[in-house]
CHARMM internal coordinates of N, CA and C (Angstrom, degrees):
IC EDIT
DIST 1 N 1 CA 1.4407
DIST 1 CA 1 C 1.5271
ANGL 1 N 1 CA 1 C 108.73
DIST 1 C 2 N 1.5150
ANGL 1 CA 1 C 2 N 125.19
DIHE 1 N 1 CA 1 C 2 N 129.60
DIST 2 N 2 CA 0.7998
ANGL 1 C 2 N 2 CA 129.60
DIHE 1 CA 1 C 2 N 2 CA 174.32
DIST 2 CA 2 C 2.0155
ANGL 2 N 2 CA 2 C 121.25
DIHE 1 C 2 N 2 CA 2 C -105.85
DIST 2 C 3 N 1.3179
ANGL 2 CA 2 C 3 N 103.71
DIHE 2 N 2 CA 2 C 3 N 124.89
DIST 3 N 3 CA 1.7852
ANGL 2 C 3 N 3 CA 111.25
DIHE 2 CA 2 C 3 N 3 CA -173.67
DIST 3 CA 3 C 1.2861
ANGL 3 N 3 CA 3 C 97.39
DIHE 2 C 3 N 3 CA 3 C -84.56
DIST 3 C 4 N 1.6582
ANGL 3 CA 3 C 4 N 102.24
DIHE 3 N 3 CA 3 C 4 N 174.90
DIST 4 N 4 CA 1.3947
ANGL 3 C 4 N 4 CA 108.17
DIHE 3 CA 3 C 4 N 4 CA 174.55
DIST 4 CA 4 C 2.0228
ANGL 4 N 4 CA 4 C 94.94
DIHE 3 C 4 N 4 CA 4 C -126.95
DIST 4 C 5 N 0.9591
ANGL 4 CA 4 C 5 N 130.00
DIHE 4 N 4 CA 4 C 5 N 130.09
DIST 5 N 5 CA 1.1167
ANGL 4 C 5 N 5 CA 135.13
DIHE 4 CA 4 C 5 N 5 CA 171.93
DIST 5 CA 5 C 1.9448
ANGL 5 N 5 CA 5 C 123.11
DIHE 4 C 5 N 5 CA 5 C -77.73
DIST 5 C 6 N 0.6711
ANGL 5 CA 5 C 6 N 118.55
DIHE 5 N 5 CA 5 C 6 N 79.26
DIST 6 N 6 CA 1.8245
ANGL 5 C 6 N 6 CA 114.47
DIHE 5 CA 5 C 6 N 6 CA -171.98
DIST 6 CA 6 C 1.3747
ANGL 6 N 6 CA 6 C 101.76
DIHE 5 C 6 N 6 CA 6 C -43.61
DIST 6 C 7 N 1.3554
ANGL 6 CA 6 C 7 N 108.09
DIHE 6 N 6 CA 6 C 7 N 174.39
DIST 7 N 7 CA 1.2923
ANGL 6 C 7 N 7 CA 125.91
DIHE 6 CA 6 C 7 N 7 CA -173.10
DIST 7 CA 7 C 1.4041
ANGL 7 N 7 CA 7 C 122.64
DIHE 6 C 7 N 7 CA 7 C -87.62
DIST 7 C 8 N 1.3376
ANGL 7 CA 7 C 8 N 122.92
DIHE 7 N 7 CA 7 C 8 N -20.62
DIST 8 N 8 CA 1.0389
ANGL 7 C 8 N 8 CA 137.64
DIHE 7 CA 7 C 8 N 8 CA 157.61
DIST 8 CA 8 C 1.5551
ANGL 8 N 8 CA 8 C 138.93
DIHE 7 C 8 N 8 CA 8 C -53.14
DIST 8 C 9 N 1.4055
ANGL 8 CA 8 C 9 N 93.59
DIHE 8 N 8 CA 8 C 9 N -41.49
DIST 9 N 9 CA 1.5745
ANGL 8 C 9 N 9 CA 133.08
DIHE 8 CA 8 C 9 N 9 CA -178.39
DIST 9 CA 9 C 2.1327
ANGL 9 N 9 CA 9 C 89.57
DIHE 8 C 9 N 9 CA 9 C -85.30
DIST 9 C 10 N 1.0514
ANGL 9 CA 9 C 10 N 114.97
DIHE 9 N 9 CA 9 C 10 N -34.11
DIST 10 N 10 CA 1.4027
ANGL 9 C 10 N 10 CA 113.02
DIHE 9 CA 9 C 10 N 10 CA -168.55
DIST 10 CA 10 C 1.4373
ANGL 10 N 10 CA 10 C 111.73
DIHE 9 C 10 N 10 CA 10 C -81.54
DIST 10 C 11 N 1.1862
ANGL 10 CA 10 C 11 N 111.64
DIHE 10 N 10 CA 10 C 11 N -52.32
DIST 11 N 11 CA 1.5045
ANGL 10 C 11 N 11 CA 125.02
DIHE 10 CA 10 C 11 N 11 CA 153.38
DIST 11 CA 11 C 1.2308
ANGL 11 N 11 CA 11 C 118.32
DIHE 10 C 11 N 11 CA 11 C -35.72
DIST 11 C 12 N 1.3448
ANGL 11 CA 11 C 12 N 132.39
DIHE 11 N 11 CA 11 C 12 N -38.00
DIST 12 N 12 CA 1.5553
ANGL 11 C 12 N 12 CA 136.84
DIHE 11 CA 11 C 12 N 12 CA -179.81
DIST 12 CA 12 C 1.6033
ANGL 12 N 12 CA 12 C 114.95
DIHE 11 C 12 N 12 CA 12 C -83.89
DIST 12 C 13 N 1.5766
ANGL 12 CA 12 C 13 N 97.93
DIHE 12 N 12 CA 12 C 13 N -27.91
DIST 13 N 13 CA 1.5931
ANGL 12 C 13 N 13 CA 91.62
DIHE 12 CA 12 C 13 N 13 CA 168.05
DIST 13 CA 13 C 1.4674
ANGL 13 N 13 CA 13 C 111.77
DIHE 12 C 13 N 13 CA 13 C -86.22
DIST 13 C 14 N 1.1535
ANGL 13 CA 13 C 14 N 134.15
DIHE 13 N 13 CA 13 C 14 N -35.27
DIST 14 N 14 CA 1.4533
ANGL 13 C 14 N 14 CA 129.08
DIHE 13 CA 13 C 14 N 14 CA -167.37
DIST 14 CA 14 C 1.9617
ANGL 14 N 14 CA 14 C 97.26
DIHE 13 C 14 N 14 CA 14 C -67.20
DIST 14 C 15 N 1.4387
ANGL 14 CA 14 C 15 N 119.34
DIHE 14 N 14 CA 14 C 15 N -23.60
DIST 15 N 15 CA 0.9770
ANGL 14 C 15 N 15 CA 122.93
DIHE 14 CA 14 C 15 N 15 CA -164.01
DIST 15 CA 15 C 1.5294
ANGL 15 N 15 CA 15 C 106.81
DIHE 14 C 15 N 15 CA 15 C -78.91
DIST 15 C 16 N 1.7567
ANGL 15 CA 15 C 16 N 105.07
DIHE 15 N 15 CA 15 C 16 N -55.25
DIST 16 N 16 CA 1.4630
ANGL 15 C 16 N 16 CA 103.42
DIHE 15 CA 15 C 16 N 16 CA -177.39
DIST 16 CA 16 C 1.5900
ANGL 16 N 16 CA 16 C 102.64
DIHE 15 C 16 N 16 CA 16 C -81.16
DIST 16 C 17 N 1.3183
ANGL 16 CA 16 C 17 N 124.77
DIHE 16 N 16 CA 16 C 17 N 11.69
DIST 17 N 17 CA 1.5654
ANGL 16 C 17 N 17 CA 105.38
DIHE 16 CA 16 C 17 N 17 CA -173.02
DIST 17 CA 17 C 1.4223
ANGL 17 N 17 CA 17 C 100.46
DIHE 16 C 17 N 17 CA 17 C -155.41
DIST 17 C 18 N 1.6323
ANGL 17 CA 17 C 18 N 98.08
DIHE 17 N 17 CA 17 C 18 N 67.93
DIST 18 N 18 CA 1.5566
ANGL 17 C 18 N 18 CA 108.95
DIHE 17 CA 17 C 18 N 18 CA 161.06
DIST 18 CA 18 C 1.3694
ANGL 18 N 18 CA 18 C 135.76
DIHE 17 C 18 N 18 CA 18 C -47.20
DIST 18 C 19 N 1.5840
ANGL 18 CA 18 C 19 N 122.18
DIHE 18 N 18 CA 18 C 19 N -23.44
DIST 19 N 19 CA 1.2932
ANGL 18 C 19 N 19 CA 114.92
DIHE 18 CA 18 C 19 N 19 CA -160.26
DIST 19 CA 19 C 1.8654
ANGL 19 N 19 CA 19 C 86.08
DIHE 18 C 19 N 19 CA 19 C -109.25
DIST 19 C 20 N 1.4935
ANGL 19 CA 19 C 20 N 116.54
DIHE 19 N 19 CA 19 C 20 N 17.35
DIST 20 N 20 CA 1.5216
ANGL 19 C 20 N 20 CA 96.11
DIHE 19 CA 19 C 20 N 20 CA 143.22
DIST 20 CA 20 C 1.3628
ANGL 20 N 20 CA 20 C 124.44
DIHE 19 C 20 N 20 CA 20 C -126.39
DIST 20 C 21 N 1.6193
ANGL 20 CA 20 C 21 N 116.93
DIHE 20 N 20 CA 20 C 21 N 170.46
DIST 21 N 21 CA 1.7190
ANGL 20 C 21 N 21 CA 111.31
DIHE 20 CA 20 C 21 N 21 CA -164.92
DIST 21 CA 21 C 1.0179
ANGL 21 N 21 CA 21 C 91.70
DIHE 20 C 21 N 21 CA 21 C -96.81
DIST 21 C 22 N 1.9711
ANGL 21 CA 21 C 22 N 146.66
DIHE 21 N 21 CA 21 C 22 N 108.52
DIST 22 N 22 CA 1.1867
ANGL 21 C 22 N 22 CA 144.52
DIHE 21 CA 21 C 22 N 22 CA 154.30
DIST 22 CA 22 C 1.8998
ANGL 22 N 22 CA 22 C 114.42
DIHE 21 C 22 N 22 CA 22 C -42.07
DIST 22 C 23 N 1.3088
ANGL 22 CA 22 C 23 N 101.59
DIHE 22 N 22 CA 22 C 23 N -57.01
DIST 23 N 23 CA 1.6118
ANGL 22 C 23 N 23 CA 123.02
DIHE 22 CA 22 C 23 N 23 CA 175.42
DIST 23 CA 23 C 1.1547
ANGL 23 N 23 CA 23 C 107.74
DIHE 22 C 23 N 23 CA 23 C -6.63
DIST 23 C 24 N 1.6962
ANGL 23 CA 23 C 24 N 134.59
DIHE 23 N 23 CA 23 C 24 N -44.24
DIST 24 N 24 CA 1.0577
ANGL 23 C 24 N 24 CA 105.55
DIHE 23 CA 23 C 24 N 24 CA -145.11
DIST 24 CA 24 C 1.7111
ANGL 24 N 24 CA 24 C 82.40
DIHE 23 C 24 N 24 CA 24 C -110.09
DIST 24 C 25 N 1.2031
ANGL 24 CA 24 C 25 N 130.22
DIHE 24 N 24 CA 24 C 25 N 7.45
DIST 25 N 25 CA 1.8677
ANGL 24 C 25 N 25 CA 126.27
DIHE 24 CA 24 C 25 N 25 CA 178.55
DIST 25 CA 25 C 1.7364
ANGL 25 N 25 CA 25 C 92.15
DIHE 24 C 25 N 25 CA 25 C -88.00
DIST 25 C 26 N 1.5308
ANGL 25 CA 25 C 26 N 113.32
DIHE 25 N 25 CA 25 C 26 N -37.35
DIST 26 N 26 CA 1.2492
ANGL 25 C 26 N 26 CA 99.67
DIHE 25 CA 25 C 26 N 26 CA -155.69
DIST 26 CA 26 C 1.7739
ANGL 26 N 26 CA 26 C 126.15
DIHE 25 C 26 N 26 CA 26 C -76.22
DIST 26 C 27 N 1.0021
ANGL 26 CA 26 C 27 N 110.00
DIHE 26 N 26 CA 26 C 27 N 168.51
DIST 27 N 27 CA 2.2826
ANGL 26 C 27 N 27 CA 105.65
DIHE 26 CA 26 C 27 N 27 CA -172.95
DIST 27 CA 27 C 1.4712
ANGL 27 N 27 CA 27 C 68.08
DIHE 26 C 27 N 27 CA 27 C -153.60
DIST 27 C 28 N 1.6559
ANGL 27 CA 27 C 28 N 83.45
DIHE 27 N 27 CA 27 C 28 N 165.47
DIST 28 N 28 CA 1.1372
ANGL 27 C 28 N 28 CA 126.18
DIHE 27 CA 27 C 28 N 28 CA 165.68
DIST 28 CA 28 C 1.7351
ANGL 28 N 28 CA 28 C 129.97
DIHE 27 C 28 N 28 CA 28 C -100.20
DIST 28 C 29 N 1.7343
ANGL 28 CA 28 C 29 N 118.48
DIHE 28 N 28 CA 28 C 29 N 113.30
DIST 29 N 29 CA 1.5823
ANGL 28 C 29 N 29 CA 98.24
DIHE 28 CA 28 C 29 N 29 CA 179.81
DIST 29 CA 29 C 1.1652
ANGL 29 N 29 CA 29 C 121.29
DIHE 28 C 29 N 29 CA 29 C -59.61
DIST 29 C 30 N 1.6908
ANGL 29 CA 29 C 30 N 99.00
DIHE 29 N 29 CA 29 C 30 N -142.84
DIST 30 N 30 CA 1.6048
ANGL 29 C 30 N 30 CA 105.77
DIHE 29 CA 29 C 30 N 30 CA 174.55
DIST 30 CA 30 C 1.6213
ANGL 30 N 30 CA 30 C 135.12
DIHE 29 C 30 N 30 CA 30 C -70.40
DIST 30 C 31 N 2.0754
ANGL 30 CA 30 C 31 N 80.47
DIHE 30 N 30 CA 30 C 31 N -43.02
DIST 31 N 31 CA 1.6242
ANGL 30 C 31 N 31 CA 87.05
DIHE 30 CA 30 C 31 N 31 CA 164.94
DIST 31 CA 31 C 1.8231
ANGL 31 N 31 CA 31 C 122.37
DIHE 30 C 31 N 31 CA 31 C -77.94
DIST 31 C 32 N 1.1806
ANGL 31 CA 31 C 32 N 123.80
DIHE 31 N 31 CA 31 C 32 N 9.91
DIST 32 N 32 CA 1.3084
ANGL 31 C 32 N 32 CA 126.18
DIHE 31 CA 31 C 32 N 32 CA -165.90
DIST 32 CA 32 C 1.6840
ANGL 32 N 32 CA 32 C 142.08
DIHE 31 C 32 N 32 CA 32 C 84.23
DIST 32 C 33 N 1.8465
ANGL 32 CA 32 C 33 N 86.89
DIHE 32 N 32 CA 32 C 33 N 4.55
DIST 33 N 33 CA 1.2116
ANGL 32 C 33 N 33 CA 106.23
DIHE 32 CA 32 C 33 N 33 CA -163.75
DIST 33 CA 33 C 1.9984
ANGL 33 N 33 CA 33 C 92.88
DIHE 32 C 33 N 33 CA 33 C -73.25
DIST 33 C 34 N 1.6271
ANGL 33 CA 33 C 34 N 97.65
DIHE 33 N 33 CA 33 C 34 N 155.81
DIST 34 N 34 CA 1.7419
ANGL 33 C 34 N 34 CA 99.18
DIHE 33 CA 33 C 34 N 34 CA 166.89
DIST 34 CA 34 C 1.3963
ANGL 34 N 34 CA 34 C 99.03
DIHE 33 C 34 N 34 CA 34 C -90.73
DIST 34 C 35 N 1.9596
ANGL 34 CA 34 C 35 N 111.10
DIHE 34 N 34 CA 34 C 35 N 131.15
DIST 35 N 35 CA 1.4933
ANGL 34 C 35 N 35 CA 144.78
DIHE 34 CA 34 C 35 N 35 CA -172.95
DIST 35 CA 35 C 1.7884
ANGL 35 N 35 CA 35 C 101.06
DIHE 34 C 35 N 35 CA 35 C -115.26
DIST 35 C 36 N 1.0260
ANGL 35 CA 35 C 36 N 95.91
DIHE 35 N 35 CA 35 C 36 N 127.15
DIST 36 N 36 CA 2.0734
ANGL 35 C 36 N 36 CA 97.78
DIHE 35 CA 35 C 36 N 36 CA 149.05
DIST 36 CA 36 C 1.3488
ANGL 36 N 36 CA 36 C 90.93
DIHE 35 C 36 N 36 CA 36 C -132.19
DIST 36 C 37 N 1.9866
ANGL 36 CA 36 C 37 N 80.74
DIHE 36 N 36 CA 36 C 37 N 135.35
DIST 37 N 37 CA 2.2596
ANGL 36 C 37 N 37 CA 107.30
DIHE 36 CA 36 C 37 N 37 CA 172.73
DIST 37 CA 37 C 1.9293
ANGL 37 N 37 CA 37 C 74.84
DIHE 36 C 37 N 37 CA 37 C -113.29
DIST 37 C 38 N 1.9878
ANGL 37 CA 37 C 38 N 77.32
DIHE 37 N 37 CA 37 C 38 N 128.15
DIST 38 N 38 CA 1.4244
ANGL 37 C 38 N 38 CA 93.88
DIHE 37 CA 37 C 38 N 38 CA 172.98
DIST 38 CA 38 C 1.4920
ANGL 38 N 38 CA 38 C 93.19
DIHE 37 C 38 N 38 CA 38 C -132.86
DIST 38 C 39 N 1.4250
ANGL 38 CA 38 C 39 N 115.23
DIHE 38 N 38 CA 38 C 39 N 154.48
DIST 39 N 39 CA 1.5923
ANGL 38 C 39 N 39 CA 128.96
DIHE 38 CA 38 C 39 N 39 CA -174.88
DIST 39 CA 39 C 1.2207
ANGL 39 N 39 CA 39 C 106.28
DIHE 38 C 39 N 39 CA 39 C -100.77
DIST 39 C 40 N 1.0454
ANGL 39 CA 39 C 40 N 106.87
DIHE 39 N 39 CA 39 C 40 N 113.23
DIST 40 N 40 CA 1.9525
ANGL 39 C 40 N 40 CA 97.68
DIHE 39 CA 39 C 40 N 40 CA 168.42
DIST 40 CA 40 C 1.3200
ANGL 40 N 40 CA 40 C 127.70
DIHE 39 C 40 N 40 CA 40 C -76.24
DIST 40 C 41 N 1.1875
ANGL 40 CA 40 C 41 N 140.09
DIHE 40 N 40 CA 40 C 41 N 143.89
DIST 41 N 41 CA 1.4401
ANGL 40 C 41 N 41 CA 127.27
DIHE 40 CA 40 C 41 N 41 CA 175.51
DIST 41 CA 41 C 1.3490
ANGL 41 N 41 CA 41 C 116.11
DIHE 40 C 41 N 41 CA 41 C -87.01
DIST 41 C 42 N 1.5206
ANGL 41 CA 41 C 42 N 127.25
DIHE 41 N 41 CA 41 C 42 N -4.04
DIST 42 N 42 CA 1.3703
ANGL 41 C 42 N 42 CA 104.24
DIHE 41 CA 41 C 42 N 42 CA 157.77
DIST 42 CA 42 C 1.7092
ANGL 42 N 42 CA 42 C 98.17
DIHE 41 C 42 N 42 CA 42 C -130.07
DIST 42 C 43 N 1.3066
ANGL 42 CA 42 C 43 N 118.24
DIHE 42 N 42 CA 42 C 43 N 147.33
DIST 43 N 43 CA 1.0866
ANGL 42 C 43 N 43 CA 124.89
DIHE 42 CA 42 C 43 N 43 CA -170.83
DIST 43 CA 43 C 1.8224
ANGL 43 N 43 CA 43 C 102.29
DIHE 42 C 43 N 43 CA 43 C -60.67
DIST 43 C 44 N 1.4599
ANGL 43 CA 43 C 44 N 110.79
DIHE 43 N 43 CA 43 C 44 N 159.80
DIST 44 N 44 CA 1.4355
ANGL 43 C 44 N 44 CA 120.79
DIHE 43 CA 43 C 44 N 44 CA 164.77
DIST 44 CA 44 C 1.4825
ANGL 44 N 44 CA 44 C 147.98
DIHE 43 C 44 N 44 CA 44 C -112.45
DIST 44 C 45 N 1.4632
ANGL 44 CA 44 C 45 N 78.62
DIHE 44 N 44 CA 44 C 45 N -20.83
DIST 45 N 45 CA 2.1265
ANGL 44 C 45 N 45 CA 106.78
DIHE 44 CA 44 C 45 N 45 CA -169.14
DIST 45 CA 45 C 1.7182
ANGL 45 N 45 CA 45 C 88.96
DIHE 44 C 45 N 45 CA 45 C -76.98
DIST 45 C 46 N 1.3780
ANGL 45 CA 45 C 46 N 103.64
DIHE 45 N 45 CA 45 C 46 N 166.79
DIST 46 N 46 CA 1.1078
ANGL 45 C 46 N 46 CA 134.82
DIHE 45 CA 45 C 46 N 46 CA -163.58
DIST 46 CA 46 C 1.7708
ANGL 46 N 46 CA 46 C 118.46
DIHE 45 C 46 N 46 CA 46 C 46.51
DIST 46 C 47 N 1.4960
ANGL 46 CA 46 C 47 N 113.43
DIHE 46 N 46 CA 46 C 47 N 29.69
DIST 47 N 47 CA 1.2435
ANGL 46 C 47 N 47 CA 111.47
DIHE 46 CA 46 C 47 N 47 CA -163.58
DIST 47 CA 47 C 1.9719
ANGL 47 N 47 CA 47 C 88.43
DIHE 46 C 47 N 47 CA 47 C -115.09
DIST 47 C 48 N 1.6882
ANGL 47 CA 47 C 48 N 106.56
DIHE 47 N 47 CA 47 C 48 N 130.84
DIST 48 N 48 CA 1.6839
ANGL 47 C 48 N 48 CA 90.62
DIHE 47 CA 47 C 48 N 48 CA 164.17
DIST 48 CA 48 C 1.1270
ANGL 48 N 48 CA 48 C 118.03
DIHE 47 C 48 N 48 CA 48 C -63.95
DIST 48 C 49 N 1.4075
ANGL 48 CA 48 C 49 N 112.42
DIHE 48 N 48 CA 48 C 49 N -35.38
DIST 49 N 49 CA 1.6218
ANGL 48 C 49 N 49 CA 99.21
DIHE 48 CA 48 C 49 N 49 CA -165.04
DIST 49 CA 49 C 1.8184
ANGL 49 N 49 CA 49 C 116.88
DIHE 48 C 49 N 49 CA 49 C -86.70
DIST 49 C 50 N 1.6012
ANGL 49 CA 49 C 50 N 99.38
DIHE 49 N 49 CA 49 C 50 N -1.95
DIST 50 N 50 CA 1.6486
ANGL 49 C 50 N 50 CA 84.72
DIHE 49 CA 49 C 50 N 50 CA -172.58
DIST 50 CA 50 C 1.2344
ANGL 50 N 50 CA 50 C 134.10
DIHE 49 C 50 N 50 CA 50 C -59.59
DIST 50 C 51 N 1.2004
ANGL 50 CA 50 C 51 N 131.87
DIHE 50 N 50 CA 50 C 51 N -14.43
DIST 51 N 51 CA 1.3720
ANGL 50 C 51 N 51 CA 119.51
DIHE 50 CA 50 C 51 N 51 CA -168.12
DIST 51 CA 51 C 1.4937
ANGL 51 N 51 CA 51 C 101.25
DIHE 50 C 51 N 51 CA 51 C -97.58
DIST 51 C 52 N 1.1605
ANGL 51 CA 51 C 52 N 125.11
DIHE 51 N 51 CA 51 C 52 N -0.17
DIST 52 N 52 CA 1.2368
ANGL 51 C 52 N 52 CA 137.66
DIHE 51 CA 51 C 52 N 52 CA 171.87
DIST 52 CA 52 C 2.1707
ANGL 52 N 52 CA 52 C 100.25
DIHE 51 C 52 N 52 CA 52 C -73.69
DIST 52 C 53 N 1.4376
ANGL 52 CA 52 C 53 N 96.21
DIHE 52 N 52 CA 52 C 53 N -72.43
DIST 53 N 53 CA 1.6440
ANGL 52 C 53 N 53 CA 116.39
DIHE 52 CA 52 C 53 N 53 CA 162.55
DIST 53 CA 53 C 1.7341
ANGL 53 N 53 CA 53 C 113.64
DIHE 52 C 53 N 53 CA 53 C -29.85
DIST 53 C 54 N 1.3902
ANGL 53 CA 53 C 54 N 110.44
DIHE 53 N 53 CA 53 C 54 N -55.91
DIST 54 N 54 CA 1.3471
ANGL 53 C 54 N 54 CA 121.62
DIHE 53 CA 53 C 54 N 54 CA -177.82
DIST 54 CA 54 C 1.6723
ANGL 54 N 54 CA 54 C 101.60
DIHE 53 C 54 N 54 CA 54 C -57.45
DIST 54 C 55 N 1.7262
ANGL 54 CA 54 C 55 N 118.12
DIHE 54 N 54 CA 54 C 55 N -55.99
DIST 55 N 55 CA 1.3880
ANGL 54 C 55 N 55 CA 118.99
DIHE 54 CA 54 C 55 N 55 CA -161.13
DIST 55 CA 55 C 1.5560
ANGL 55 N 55 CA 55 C 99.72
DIHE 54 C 55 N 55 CA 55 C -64.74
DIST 55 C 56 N 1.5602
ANGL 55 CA 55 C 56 N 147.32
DIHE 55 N 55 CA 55 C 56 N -60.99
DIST 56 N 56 CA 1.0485
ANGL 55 C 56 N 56 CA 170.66
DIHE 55 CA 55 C 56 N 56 CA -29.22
DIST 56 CA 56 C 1.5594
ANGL 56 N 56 CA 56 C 90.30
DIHE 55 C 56 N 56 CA 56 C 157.45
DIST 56 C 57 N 1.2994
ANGL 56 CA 56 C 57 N 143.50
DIHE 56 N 56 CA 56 C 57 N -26.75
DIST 57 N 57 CA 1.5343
ANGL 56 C 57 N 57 CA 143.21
DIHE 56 CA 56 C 57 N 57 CA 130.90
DIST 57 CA 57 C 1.1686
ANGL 57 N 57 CA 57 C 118.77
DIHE 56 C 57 N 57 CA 57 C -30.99
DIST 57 C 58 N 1.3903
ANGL 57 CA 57 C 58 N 93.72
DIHE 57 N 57 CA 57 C 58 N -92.27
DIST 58 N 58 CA 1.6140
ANGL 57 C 58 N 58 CA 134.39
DIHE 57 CA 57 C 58 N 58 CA 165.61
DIST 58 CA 58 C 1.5445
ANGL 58 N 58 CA 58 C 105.51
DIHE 57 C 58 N 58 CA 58 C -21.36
DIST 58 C 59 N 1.3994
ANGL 58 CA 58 C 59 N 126.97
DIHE 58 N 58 CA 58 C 59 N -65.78
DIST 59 N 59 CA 1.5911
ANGL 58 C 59 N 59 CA 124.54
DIHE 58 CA 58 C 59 N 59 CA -173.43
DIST 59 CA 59 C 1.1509
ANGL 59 N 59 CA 59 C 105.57
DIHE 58 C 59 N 59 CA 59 C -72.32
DIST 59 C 60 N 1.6886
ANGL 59 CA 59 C 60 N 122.88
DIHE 59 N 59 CA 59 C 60 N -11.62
DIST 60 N 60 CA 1.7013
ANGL 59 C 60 N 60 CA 115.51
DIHE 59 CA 59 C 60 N 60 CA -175.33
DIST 60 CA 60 C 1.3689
ANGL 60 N 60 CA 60 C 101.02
DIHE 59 C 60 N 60 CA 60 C -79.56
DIST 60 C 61 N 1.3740
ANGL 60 CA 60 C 61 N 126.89
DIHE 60 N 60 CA 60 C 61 N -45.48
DIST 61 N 61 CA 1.4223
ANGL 60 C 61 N 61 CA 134.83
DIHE 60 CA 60 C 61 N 61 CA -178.63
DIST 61 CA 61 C 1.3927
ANGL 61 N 61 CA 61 C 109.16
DIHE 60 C 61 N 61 CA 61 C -70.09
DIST 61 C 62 N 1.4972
ANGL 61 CA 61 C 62 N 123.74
DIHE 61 N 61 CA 61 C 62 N -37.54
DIST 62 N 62 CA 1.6216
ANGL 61 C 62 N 62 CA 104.67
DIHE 61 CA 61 C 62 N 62 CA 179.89
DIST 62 CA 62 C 1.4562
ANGL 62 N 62 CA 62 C 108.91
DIHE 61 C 62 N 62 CA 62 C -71.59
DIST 62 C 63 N 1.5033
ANGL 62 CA 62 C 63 N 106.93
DIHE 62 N 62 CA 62 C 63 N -30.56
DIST 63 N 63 CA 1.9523
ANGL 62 C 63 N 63 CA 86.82
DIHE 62 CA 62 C 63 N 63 CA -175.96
DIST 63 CA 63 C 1.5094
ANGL 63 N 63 CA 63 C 103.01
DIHE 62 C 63 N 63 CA 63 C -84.20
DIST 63 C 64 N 1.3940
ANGL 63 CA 63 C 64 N 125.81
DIHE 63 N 63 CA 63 C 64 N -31.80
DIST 64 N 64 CA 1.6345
ANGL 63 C 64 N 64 CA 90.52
DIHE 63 CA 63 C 64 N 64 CA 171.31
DIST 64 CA 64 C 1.3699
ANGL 64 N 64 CA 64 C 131.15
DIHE 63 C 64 N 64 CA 64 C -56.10
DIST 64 C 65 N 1.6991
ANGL 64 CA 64 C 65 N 115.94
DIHE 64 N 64 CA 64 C 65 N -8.00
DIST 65 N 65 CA 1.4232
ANGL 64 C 65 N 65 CA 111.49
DIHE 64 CA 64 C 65 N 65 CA 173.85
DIST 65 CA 65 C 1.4957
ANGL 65 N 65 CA 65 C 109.30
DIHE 64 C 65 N 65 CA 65 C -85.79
END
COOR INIT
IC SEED 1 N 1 CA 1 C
IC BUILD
């Protein structure tokens, strides 16, 4: 399964995690906004609790950076 990362969310990683180069994951959509498509290795959809799982990932890895 592949996500789409917003720009907002992209901005926050390049921010808390200087010592990596986002630049080269990121494109541009339609409206011009900066996107990262990241693949997950285990799928998420059809799950109730995932986006709960997804956020609760996600905040474990930004504060260890």
């Amino acid at each position: 399964m592949i996500i789409r990362i917003d720009e907002d969310t992209v901005k926050l990683l390049k921010e808390i995690d200087k010592d990596t180069n986002y630049d080269m994951y990121i494109e541009k959509d339609k409206k011009g906004n900066d996107v990262v498509y990241a693949k997950l290795n285990k799928a998420l959809y059809g799950l109730l609790q995932s986006a709960r799982k997804w956020y609760e990932h996600l905040s474990i890895v930004l504060l260890k950076k």
